[in-house]
C-alpha positions as CSV (number, residue, x, y, z in Angstrom):
1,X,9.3,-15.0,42.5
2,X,6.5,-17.1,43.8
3,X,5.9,-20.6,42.4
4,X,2.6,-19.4,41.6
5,X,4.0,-16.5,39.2
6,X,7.0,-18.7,38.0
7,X,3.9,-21.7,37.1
8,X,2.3,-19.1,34.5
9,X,5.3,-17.7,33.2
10,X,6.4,-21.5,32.2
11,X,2.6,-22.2,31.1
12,X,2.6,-19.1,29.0
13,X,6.6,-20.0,27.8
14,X,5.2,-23.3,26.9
15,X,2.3,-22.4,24.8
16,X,4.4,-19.3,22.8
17,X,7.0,-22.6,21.8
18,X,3.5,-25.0,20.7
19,X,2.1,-21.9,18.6
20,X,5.6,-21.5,17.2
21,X,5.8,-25.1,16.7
22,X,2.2,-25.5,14.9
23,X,3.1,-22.4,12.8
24,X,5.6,-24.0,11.5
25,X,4.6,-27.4,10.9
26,X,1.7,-26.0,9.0
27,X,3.8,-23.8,6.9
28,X,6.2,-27.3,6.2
29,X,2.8,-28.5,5.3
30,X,1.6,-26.0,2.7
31,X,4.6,-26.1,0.9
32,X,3.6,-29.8,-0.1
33,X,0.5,-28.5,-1.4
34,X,-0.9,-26.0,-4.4
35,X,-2.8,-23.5,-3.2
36,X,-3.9,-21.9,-6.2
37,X,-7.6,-22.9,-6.0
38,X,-8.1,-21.3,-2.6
39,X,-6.5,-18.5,-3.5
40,X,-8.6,-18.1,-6.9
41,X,-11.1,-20.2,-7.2
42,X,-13.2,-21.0,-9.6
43,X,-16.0,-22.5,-7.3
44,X,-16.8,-23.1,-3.9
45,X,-18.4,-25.3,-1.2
46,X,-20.5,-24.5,1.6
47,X,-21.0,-27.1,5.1
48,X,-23.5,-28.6,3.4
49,X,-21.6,-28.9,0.0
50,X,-23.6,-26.2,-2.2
51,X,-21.6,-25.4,-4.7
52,X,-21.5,-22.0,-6.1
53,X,-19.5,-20.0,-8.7
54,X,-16.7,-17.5,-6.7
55,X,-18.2,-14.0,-7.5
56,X,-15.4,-11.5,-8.9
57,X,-13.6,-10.0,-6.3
58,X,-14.9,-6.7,-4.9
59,X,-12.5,-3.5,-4.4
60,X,-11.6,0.3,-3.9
61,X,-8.6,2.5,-4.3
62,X,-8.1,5.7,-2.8
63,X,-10.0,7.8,0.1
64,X,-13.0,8.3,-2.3
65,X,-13.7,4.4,-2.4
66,X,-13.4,4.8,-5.8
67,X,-14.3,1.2,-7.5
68,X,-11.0,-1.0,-8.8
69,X,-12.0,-4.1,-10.4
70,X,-9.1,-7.3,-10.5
71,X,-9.1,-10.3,-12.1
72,X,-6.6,-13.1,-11.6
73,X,-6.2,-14.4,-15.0
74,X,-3.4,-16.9,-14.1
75,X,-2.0,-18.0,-10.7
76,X,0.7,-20.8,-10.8
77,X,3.4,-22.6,-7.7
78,X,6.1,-21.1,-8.2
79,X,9.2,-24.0,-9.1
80,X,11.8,-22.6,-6.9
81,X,10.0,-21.4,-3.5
82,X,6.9,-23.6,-2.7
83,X,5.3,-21.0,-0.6
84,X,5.6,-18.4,-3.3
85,X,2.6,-17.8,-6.1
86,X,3.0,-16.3,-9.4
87,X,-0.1,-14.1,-10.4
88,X,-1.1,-12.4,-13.8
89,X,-4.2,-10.1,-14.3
90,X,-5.7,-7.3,-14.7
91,X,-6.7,-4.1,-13.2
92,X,-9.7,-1.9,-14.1
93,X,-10.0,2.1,-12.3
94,X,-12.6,3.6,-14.4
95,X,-11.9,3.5,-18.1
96,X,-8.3,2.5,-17.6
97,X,-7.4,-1.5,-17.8
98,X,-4.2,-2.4,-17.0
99,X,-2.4,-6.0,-17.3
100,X,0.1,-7.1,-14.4
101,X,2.5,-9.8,-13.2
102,X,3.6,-10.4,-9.5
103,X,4.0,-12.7,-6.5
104,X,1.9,-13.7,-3.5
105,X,4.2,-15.3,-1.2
106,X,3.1,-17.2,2.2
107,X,4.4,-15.9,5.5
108,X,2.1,-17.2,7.9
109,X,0.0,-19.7,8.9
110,X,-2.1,-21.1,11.9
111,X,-4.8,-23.8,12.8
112,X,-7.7,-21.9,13.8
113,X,-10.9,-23.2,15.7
114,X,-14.4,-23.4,13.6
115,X,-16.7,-20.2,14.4
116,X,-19.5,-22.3,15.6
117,X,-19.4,-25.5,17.6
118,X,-21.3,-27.8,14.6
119,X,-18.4,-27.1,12.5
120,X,-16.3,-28.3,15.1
121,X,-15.6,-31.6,13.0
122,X,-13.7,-29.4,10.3
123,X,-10.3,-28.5,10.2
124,X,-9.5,-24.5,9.7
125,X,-7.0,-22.5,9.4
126,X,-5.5,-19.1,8.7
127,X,-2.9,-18.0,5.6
128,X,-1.1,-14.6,6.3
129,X,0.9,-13.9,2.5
130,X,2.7,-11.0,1.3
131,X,1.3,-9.3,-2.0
132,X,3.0,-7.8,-4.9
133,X,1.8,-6.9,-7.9
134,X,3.6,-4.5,-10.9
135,X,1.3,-3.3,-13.7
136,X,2.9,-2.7,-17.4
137,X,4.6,0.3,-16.9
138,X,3.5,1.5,-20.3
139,X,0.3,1.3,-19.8
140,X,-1.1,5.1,-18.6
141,X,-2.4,5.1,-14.7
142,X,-0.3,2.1,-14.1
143,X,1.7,1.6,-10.8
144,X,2.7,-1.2,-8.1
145,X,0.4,-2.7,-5.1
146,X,2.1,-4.1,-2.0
147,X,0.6,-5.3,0.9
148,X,-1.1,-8.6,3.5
149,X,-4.1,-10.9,1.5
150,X,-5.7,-13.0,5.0
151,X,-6.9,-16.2,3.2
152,X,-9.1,-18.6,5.2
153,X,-9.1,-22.4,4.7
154,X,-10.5,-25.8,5.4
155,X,-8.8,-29.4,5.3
156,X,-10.5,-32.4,3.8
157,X,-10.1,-35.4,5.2
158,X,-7.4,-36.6,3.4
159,X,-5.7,-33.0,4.7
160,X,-5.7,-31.1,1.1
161,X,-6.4,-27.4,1.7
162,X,-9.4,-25.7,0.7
163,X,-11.3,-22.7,0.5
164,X,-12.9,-21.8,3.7
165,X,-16.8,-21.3,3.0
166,X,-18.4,-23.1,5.7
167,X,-20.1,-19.9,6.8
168,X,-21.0,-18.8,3.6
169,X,-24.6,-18.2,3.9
170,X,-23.7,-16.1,7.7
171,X,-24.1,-12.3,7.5
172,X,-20.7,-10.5,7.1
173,X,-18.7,-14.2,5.1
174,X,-15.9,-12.5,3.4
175,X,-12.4,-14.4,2.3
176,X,-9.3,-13.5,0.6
177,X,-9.1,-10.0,2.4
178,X,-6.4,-8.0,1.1
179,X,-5.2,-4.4,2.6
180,X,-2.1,-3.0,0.7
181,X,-1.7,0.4,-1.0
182,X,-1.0,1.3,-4.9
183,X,2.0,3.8,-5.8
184,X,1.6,5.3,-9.3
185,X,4.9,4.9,-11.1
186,X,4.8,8.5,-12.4
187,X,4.6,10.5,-9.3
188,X,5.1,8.2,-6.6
189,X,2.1,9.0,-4.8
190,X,0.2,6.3,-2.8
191,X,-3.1,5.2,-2.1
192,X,-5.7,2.7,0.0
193,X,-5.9,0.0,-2.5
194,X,-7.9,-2.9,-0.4
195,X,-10.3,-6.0,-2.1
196,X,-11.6,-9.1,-0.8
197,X,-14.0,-11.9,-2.1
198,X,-17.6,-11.2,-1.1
199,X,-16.6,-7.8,1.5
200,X,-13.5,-5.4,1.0
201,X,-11.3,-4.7,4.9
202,X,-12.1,-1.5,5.8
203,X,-14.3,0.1,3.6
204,X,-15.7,2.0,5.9
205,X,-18.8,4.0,4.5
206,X,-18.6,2.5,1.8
207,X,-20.1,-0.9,2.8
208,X,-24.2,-0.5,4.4
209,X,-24.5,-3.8,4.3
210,X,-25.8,-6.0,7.2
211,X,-25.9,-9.4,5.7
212,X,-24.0,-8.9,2.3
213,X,-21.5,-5.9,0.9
214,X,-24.0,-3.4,-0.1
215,X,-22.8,0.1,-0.7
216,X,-24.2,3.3,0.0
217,X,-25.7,5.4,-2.8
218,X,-23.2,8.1,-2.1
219,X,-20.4,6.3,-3.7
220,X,-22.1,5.4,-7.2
221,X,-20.9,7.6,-9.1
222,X,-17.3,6.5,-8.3
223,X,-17.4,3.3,-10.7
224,X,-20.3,1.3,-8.6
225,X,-23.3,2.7,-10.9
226,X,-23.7,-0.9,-12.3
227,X,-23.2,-2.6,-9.1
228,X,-26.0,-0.5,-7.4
229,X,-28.8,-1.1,-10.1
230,X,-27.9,-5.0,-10.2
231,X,-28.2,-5.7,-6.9
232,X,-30.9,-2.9,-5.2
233,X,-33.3,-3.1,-7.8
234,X,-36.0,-5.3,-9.3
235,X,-34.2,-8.3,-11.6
236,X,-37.1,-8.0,-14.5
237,X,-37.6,-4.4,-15.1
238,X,-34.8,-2.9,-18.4
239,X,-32.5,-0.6,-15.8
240,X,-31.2,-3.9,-13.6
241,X,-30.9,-6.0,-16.6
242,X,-28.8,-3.4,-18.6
243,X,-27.1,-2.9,-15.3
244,X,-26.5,-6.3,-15.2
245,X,-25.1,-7.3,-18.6
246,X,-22.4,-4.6,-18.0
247,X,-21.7,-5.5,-14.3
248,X,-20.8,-9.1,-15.4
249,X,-19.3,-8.4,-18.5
250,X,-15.7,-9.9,-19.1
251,X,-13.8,-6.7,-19.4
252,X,-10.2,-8.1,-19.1
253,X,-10.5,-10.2,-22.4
């Protein structure tokens, strides 16, 4: 071996044991901190410190992109594992509402660099966690969701975690991306079950949207009627703002 070869096979050796190293120390790092409001929160903070309301979390279930609705009514660090999260909620596939406990538990996590150079003064970084969620059993269309939620965040200056959001106003922002798959407890068959705040992964033709999720007129009739007429329509005429009432109505209370 050449010294040439053995150079980048010690250069490449050395930066596998840095990522390694930074993975970890960040991990050490999180477990110090809650995590809770990135993961749901409440309201968020562009670069320029806008502030708007988090918009409920978009998703589909199956091949048909048929709509599921979640809400995360409590989500708590757990006492005993600091990387672990205990979530409660509710699930919504057309008229059937389901409540559910489980656990999102951090398995990864990495410094990332800022997608454009004036953001360069932030600090970001990646959050890889494992999902599981079990809906009451006694509750009819109920099941279990496993799977990976990517969660994006931003350090403060006094290095508390946040929720990313710098590019908000960028075509395509999206956070909180989850891709997992729900098994029905009473016949053990399995489906796409994927969400995300502001886009859903890989929803395919689902999603027409350049800028913002926008989905394709094919799909309405599979729960996104009232999404459509809120959001493709004009905001004074009676059809959006019926639309509307019933697209923001708080259906898990």
């Amino acid at each position: 071996m050449n010294r040439i070869k053995l150079f980048i096979l010690l250069f490449v050796g050395y930066l596998s044991v840095m990522q390694v190293c930074a993975q970890q120390s960040l991990l050490e790092e999180l477990q110090s901190q809650d995590l809770s409001l990135v993961f749901n929160a409440e309201k968020i903070k562009d670069d320029s410190s806008r502030e708007i309301v988090r918009p409920e979390i978009l998703g589909f279930i199956g091949d048909n992109y048929q709509r599921l609705q979640i809400h995360l009514t409590k989500f708590t660090k757990n006492k005993t594992n600091p990387l672990q999260y205990d979530v409660e909620g509710n699930t919504k596939v057309k008229n059937f509402i389901c409540n559910f406990r489980g656990t999102v538990t951090v398995i990864k996590a990495v410094y990332s660099d800022p997608a454009i150079p004036t953001l360069e003064k932030y600090t970001t970084g990646t959050i890889t966690s494992k999902v599981e969620i079990f809906e009451d059993r006694t509750q009819k269309g109920s099941g279990f969701i496993s799977g990976e939620l990517i969660t994006y965040i931003v350090f403060s200056e006094d290095g508390k975690a946040g929720y990313d959001a710098l590019m908000l106003v960028s075509d395509g922002f999206a956070n909180n991306q989850f891709k997992g798959i729900w098994t029905s407890y009473k016949t053990g068959k399995s489906k796409q079950c994927n969400w995300g705040d502001f886009r859903i992964p890989d929803s395919g033709s689902l999603d027409v949207g350049a800028g913002e999720f926008s989905i394709d007129s094919a799909y309405r009739e599979n729960g996104w009627q009232s999404y459509y007429d809120s959001y493709c329509c004009d905001p004074d005429i009676p059809k959006t703002k019926a639309a509307r009432k019933k697209e923001f109505e708080k259906w898990w209370l």
